[in-house]
N, C-alpha and C positions, 0 to 999 in steps of 0.2 A: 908683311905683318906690321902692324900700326904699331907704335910703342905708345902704355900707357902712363898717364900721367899718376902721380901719389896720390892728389886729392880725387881721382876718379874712386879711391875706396876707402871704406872706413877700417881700421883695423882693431878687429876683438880677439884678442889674443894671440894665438898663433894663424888666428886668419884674415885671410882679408877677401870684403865681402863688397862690392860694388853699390854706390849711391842711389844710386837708379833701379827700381822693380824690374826684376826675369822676365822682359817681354820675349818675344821671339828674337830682333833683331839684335839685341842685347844678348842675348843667350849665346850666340854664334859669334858676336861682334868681342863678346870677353872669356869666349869659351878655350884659347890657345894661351891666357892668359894666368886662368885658373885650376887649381887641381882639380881632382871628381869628387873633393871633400868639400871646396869651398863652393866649386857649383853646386853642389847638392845644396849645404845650406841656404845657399843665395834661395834656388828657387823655391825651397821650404818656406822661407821668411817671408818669402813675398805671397806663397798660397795662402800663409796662414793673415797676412796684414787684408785679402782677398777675402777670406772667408768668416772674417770679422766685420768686414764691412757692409755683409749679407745677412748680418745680426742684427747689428745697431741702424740699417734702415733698408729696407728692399730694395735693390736694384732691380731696374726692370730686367725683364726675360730678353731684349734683343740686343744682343751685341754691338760692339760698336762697328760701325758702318766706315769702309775703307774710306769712303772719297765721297762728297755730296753727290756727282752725280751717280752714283749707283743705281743701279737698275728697281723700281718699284718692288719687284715679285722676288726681289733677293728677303727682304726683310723680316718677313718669316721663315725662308728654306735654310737660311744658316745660324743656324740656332747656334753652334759654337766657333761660329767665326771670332772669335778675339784675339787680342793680338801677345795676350798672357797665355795660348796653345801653340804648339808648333805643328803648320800643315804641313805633312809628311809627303805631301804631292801639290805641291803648290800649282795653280794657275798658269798657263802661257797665255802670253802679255795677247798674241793673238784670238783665243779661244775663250770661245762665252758655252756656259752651261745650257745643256741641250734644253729646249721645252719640254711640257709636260708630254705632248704625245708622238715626240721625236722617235722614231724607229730603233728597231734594236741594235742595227748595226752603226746608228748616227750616236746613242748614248755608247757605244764602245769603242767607235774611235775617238770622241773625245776621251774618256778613260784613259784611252791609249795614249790619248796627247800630255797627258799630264804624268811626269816622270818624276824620281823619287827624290826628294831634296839633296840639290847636292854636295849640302857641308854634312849631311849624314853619315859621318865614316866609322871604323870600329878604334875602340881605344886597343892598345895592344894588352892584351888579356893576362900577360903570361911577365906583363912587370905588377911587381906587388905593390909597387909605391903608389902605383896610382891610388891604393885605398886606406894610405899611411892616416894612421890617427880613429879611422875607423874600428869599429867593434866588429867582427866574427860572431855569428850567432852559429854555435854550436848543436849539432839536431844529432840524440845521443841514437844510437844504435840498437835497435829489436833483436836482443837472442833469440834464438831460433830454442823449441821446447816443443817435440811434436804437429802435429798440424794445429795451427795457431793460424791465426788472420797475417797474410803475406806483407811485411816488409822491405823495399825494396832499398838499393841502394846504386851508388857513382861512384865514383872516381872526381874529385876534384884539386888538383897538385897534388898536395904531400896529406891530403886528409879525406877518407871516405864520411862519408855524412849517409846518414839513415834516411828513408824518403818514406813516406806511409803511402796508401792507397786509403782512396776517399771513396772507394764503389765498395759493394760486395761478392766482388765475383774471388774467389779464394783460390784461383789460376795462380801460378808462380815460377816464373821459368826465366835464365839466363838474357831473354829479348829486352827484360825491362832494361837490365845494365844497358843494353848495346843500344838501346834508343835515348838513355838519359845522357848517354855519350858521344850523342851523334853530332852536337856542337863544337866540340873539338877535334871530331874524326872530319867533319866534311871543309871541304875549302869554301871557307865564309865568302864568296867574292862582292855577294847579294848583302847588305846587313837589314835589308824590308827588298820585298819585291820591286821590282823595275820601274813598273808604271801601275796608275792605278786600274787600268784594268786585270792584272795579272793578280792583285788585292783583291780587288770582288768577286776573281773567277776561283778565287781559293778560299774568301769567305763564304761565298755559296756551296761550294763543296764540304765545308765543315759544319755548316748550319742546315743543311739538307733543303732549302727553301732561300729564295728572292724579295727579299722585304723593299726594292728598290722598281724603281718606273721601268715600263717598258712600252711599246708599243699602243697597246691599248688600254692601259691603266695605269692612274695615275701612282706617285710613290706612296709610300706607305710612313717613310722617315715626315716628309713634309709637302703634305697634300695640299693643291690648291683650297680647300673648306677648311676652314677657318675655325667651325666646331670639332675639329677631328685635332690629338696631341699631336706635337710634335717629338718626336723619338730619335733614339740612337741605342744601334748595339756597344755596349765598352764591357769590358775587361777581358774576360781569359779570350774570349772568341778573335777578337782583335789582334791580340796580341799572338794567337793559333793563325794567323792571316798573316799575318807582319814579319813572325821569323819562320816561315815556312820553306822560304828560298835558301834556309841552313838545313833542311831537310834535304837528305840525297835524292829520295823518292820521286819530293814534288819537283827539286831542278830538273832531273830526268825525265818527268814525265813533261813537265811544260817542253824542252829540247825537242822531244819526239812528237809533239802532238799536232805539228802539221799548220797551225794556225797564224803561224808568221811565215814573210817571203826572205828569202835571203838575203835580201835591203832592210829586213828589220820590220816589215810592213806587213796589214792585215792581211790574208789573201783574199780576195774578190769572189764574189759566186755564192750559190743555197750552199755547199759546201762547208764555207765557214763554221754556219751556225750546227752542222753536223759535226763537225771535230769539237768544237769548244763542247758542246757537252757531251760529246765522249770522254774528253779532257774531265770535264766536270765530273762525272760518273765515278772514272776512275782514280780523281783524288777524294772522292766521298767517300768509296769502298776504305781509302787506305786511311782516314781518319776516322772512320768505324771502328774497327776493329783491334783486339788486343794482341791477336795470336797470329799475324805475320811476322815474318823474319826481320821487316824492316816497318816495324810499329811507327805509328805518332805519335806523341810523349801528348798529345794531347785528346789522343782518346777516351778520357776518363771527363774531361769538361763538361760543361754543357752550355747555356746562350744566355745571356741577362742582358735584356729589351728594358730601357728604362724611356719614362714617358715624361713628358712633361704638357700641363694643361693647355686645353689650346690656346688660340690666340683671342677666340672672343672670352672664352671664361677669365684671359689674362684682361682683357678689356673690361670685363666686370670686377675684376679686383682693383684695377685703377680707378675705375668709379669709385667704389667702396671708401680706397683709403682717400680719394682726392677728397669724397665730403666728411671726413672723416669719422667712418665706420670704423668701431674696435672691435680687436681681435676677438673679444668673447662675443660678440653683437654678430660677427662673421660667423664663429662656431653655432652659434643660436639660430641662424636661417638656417646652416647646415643639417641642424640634428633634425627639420623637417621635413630632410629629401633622405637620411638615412640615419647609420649607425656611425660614420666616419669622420666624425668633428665636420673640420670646416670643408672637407677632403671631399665631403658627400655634394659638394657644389658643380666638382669635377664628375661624379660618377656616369654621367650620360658621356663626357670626353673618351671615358673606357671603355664603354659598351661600346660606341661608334667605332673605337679603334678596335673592336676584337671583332666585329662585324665585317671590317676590312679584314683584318688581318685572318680570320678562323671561321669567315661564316660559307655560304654556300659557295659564293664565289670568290671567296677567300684565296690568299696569296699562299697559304700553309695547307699543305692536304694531308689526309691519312688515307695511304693507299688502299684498295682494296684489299678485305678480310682483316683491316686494322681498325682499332679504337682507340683516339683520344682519351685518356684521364686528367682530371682537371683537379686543382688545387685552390682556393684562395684566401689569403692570410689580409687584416686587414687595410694593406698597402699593396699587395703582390698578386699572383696568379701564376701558377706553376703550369705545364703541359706534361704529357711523357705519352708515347703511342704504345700500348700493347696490342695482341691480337687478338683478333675474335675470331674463335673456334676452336674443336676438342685436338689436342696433341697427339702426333701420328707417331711412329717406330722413329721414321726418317727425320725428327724436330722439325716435320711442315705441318699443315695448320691447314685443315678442308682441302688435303693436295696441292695447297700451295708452297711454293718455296720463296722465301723473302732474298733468298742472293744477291740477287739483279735489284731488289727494288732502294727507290729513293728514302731514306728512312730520317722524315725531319727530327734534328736533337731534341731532345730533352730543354727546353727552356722558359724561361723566367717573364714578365713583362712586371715589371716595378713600378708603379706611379708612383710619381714625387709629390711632395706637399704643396698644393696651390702656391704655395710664396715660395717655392724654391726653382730652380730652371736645371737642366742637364749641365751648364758649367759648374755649379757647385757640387753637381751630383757626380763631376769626373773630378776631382779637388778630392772629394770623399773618399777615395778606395786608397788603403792605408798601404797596400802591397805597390811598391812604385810601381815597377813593371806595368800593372793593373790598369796605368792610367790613361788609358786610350780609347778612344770613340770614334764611330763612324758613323756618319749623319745622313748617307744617305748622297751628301754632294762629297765631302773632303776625310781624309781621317785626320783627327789632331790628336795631340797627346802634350798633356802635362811637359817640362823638361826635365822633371824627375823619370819620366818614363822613356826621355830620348837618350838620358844617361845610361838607365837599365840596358835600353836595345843597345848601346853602344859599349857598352864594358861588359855585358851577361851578366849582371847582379843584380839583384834585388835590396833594396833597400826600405825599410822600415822605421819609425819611430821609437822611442820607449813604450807611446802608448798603446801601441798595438801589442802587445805583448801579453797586457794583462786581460786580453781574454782568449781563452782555448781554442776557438772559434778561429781568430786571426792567428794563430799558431799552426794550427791546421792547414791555412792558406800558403804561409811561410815555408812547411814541409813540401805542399803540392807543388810551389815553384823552384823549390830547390830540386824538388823529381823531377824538372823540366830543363833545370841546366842552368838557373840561375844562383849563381852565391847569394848566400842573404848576408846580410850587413846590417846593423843597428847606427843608426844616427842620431844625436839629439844636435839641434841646427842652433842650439842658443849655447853649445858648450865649447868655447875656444880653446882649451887648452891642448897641448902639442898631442896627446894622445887622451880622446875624451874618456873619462870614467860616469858611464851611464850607471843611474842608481835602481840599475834591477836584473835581474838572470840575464845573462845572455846563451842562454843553454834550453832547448827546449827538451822537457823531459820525457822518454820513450814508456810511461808509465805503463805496467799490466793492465788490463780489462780485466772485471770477474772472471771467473772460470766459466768458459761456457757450460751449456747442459744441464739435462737432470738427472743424471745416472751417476754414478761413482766408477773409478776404476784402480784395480788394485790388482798387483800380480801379473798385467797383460788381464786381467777377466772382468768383464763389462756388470756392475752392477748396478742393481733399482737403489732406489731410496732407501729403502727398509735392507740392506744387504744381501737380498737374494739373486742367485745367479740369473742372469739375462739369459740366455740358452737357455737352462733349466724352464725358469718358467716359458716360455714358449713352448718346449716342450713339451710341459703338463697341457699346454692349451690343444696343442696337437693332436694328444692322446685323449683327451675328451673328447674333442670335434671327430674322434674315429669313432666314439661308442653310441654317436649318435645324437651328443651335445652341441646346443648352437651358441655361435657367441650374437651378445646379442648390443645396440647401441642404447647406454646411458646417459645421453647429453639432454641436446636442447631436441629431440626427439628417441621415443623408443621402437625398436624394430628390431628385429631379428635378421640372419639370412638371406631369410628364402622371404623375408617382405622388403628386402632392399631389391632384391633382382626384380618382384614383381611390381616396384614401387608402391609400397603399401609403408606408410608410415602413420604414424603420432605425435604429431607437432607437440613443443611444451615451451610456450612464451613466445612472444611475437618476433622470431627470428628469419623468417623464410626471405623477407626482403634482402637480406644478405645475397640470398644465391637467386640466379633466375632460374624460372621454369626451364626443368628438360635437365638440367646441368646438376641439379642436385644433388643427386646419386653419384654421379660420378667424382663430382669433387669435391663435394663436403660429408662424405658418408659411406660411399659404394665400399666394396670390400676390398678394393685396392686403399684405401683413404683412412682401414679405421685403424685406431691404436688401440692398443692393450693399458687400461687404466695402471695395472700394477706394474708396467715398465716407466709410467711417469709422474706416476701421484708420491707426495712427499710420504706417506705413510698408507694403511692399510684402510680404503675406505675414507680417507680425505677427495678423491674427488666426487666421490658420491656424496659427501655434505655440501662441496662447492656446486656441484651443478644441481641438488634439490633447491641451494637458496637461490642460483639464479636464475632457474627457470620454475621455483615456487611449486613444485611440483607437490602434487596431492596426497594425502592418506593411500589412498589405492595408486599411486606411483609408485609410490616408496615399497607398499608392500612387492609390488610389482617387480622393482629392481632388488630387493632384498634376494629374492628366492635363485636369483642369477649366481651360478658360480661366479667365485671373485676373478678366477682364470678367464672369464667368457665376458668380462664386463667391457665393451668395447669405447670410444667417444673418438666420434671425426674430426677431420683436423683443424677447422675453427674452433670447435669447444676445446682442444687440448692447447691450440695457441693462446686461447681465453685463461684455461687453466696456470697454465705454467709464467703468464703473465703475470696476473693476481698473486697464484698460489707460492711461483717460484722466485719469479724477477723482482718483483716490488718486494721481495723478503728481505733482497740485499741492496735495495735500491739507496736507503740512508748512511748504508757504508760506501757505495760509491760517492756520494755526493762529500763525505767526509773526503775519502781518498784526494777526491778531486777538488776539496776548498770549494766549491760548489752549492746556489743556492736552489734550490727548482724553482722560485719564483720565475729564473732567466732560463731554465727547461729549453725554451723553445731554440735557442741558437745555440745550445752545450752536449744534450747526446739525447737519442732517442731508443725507442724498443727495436728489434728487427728479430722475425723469428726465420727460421733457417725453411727449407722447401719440406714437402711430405716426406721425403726417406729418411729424415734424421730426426732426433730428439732437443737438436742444440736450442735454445735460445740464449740471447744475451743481448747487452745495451754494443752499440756500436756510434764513434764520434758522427755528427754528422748534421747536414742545417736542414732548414726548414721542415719540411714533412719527412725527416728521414730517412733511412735507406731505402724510401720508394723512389722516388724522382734519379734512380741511378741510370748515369745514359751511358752506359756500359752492354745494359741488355736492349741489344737490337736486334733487328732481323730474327734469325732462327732463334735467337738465344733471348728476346724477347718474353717478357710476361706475359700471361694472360691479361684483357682489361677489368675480367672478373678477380682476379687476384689481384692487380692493385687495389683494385676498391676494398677488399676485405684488407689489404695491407695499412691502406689508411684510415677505415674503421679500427684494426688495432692497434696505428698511434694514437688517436682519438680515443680511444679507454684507458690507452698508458698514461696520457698527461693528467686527465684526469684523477685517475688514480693516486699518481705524485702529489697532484695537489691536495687529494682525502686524508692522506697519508700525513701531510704536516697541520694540515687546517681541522682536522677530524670530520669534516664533514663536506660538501660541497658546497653550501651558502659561501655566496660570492664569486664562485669558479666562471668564469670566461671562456669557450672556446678560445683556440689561437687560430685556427682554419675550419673550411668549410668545404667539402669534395664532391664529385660529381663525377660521372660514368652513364654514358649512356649511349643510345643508337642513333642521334640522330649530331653530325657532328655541328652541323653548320648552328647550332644554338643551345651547344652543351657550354663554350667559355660565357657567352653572357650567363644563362642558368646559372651558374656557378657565383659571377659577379654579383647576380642579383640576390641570391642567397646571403653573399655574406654581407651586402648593405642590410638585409633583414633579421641579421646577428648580430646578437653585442658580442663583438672580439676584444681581445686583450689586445690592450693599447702597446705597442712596439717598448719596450726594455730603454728608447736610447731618444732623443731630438730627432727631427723628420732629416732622413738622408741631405747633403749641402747645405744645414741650417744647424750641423754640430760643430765645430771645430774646436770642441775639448776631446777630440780626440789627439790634438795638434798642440794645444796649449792647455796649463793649466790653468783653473780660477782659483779665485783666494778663498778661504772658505767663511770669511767673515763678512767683507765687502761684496762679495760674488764678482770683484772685476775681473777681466782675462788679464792674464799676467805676462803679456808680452814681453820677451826677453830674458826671464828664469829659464836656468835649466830642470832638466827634468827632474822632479821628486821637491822644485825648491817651493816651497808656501812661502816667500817673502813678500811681502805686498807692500810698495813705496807709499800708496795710498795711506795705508794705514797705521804706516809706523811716522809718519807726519802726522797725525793726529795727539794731542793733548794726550799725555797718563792721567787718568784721575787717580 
């Protein structure tokens, strides 16, 4: 070990923090030298001196180049080749990256040539000092009150910490502990898989689909065409790849799975490619699912594909700025290809990429008797596969059973802002851990994320704090095994005192539902007993009394069985032909107004205003026993929307310091299945508690009920916004969704929809083009304030200026 010199670092306070920027070689060269507090900050100081310099003038998108002669067709494929990431699988000095239509078993024995960095070792976990000076972020504990939304927890030293669930599957049982524990049970000998093939065979098994080259097509990360983005999967999926080989499961199954020789080598033969994905298969199944003995802590994830514009639309922004085109002169060509600033310049780079990625011959399939549902926000584009077809006794679906089948996750594709690239967009994810990408050739990672892999902690900012949003992230990876930690990287002193909570609070949610309960006995709104009236309903339907449907159509019985209805308002587009009956209406589907209407005859006023029903409606439903008055289960989730949730919705928002202007990334509506009455708001991002990739296979949604799922986010935001604005002038969509039959051209559909929507412009700066989430500004000068600690507004700029 080299001794260092004094002037190799500068010292602020009780630390000392190296002259020279966090490159790789630096990182390893001063890593035995520094604590995990002083590394931490170093590499902080340098992300953020990094992502300032991506402000005050664009860097171009292609990293820099090892050595002049590097190979031509490198220059777009390594989009995060720089030398400020750490490759986790570095190059042998012999071994060139396969070509594009290199065979399957030539891209995997290189994979296989390329092994895991070898100064990658674990800190030892179990001394404290390693985080001496650091803040503890304390995550308070869920009393248990009934059947309430499951909270789970761990064991970490001398302190259990409370962990949330981010799905809504309301399962709760003993496996959560024993998988959130499975880091300290298993013997770490792996701290990232082996080699990089053992990475992609476990990234493919978590992502249920191959976004990388093989045989007869090209990759999908970084295509020979030139119009097509270049991409990278990063955060949770990566890092679900990365510490897998601390899973006992997956070391076991790779042991057993036949695919290596006892010299350590591929085995030879068609053979091969039959184990490895049975290999495959069977670490799919086990990152599926929740309710194995030996879960994966990361079952509840899901995949965020971020994009970056390709390489000619990058060529047309070098034009641009080279003759100096401005930014608003850029936004102005854009608003003429769409709705997305200057973003809309890219938008043919997305189509092309979902065309690869989801079209006919697309890399991502939905097995048969499945359907895609599609999302798109005006930067993003969500997926999630439900089934298509009616629900049997056995949870299969037209006789089929999803057991065996491949079931791609639930995931994201993000396009970045024309002026931004995947390096600043891996910079950006505030959860250290998080900060890891794979491109398709190498994975890299931040060296705040080689710290994480190496101690099991998480570390975060002050800034990340202040929104619930990044709180929630904080809880998910401390369910995962990681301590979280607070840092501020400009505060020297022997023990930093951060200027804000370090406690995330386990606040209540409203009470779910719309019933009351009192005594153990279930009551309506109006306090009448739940049994009783059922009852009463019972005892009329014997004398001959029919209940009959008051919603967005009226029918009786005996014209539900023989499909005879009476539309009322142009609702039928909701449900398709044939499915009606059965699940927006049939007699298994209907509710009893007076177990959920707030009072007597409230949803009879709700559903005449909104389906404007006639003089001869009204009489029509009037003459209906009040016991008999029925509404299927869209209208009653419409109802208790409106009528119930938005009643309490200004005291959440209170509760929560909370504006709904930022709705979109703070909580959303989610109503419960047919057999219960609950609804309530649930934490949760983007399109809310639909996009859960929890229900898979058998336990799967309908693709018909996501769509009604995310038609009723779409009334809830809405709503929010009526609610404080009194009206809707000026209201935005935030997304736009899509369902349908034909997969190979439902994600463009979707894109194309929302360039012909005005969306609400993103809450924050385009992803890799913010870094106030890293530092503050001054609020007078607007400089960045490099080198304040957090909470300080002192600005040198400004207090050099003349008093008047």
């Amino acid at each position: 070990m080299l001794a260092m010199n004094a002037d190799e670092y500068e010292v602020d306070g009780s630390l000392r923090i190296p002259r020279v920027l966090c490159d790789e070689n630096a990182f390893f060269r001063y890593r035995p030298h520094l604590s995990t507090r002083e590394q931490l900050c170093w590499a902080l100081r340098t992300e953020t001196i990094l992502r300032l310099a991506k402000i005050k003038g664009r860097l171009g998108v292609l990293s820099e180049k090892s050595s002049e002669d590097e190979e031509e067709d490198y220059i777009y494929s390594r989009v995060l080749k720089s030398k400020y990431l750490i490759d986790l699988y570095p190059e042998e000095n012999n071994e060139k990256q396969p070509k594009i239509y290199t065979s399957a078993r030539g891209h995997d024995e290189y994979d296989f040539s390329c092994k895991a960095h070898s100064q990658l070792s674990f800190v030892d976990v179990g001394i404290d000092d390693n985080f001496d000076g650091l803040t503890r972020i304390q995550i308070e504990k869920k009393k248990k009150a009934g059947k309430k939304r499951p909270y789970y927890s761990y064991n970490s030293g001398e302190e259990e910490l409370a962990c949330g669930s981010d799905s809504d599957d309301d399962e709760c049982n003993e496996n959560d502990k024993k998988a959130a524990n499975k880091k300290n049970e298993t013997d770490m000998k792996h701290i990232i898989p082996p080699t990089l093939l053992h990475f992609r065979i476990v990234l493919e098994a978590y992502t249920g689909y191959n976004l990388g080259a093989s045989s007869t097509s090209a990759s999908s990360y970084n295509s020979p065409d030139t119009s097509i983005p270049r991409s990278a999967i990063m955060g949770g999926a990566v890092v679900a790849a990365l510490t897998s080989f601390q899973d006992e499961v997956v070391d076991q199954a790779f042991a057993s799975c036949g695919i290596f020789t006892e010299r350590g080598e591929l085995i030879d033969g068609d053979i091969y490619s039959e184990k490895k994905q049975a290999l495959i298969k069977k670490l799919h199944t086990h990152f599926l699912y929740l309710s194995q003995q030996h879960r994966s802590v990361y079952s509840k994830g899901d995949t965020d594909i971020f994009l970056q514009a390709s390489p000619l639309t990058q060529a047309l922004m070098n034009i641009f700025e080279g003759h100096g085109i401005s930014d608003d002169q850029i936004n102005l060509i854009g608003s003429y290809i769409g709705n997305s600033g200057r973003n809309s310049i890219c938008a043919g780079d997305f189509e092309r990429y979902a065309e690869i990625v989801m079209g006919k011959n697309g890399k991502v399939k939905a097995p048969d008797e499945t359907l895609f549902a599609f999302a798109a926000s005006k930067h993003a584009a969500s997926f999630i596969l439900g089934t298509d077809g009616e629900d049997d006794a056995d949870r299969s679906w037209n006789g089929t059973n999803f057991d065996e089948v491949t079931w791609p996750r639930t995931s994201q594709f993000i396009q970045l802002d024309i002026k931004a690239d995947l390096l600043g967009g891996l910079f950006d994810f505030d959860q250290s851990i998080a900060a890891c990408a794979f491109d398709g050739v190498s994975v890299r990672v931040a060296p705040r994320a080689a710290l994480s892999l190496m101690t099991n902690a998480n570390f975060v900012t002050p800034f990340c704090l202040e929104e619930h949003r990044n709180k929630q992230r904080v809880v998910k990876y401390s369910q995962r095994g990681f301590k979280p930690f607070l840092v501020d990287p400009y505060d020297g002193r022997q023990t930093q005192n951060v200027a804000c909570d370090a406690v995330i609070a386990r606040k209540p949610f409203l009470p779910r539902g719309n019933c009351r309960y009192q005594s153990g006995r279930q009551q309506t709104w109006s306090g009448e007993d739940w049994d009783e009236v059922l009852g009463t309903q019972e005892r009329k339907m014997n004398e001959g009394e029919e209940r009959m449907l008051c919603c967005h159509r009226l029918s009786g019985d005996r014209d539900l069985r023989e499909r005879r209805t009476k539309y009322l308002g142009d609702t039928r587009s909701l449900y398709e032909p044939g499915d009606l009956d059965q699940d927006a209406g049939g007699a298994t589907y209907m509710h009893t107004m007076k177990l959920f209407e707030r009072s007597p005859g409230d949803a009879i006023d709700f559903f005449s205003r909104r389906f404007r029903w006639s003089a001869e409606d009204m009489i029509l439903v009037k003459e209906v026993d009040p016991y008999l008055r029925m509404a299927c289960q869209k209208c009653k989730q419409d109802y208790n929307l409106i009528r119930v949730v938005m009643a309490k919705y200004p005291d959440l928002l209170k509760e929560y310091d909370l504006n709904d202007d930022i709705l979109h990334g703070q909580f959303a509506y989610s109503s419960s299945n047919c057999s219960s009455n609950d609804v309530s708001f649930e934490p949760s991002f983007y399109s809310g508690g639909v996009f859960n990739s929890t229900r898979v296979r058998n336990e799967a949604r309908r693709a018909l009920k996501i769509y009604a799922m995310l038609q009723s986010q779409s009334v809830f935001e809405l709503s929010a916004y009526v609610m404080k604005h009194g009206s809707a002038e000026g209201y935005k969509k935030r997304f736009v969704f899509h369902c349908g039959y034909y997969a190979e051209s439902d994600l463009i559909s979707t894109l194309r929809k929302a360039q012909r929507t005005v969306l609400q412009e993103p809450a924050r700066p385009p992803i890799g083009l913010n870094p106030e989430r890293f530092v503050e500004t001054c609020g007078q000068c607007q400089s960045w304030l490099v080198g304040n600690i957090y909470g300080s507004k002192d600005c040198k700029s400004c207090n050099d200026l003349p008093k008047s």
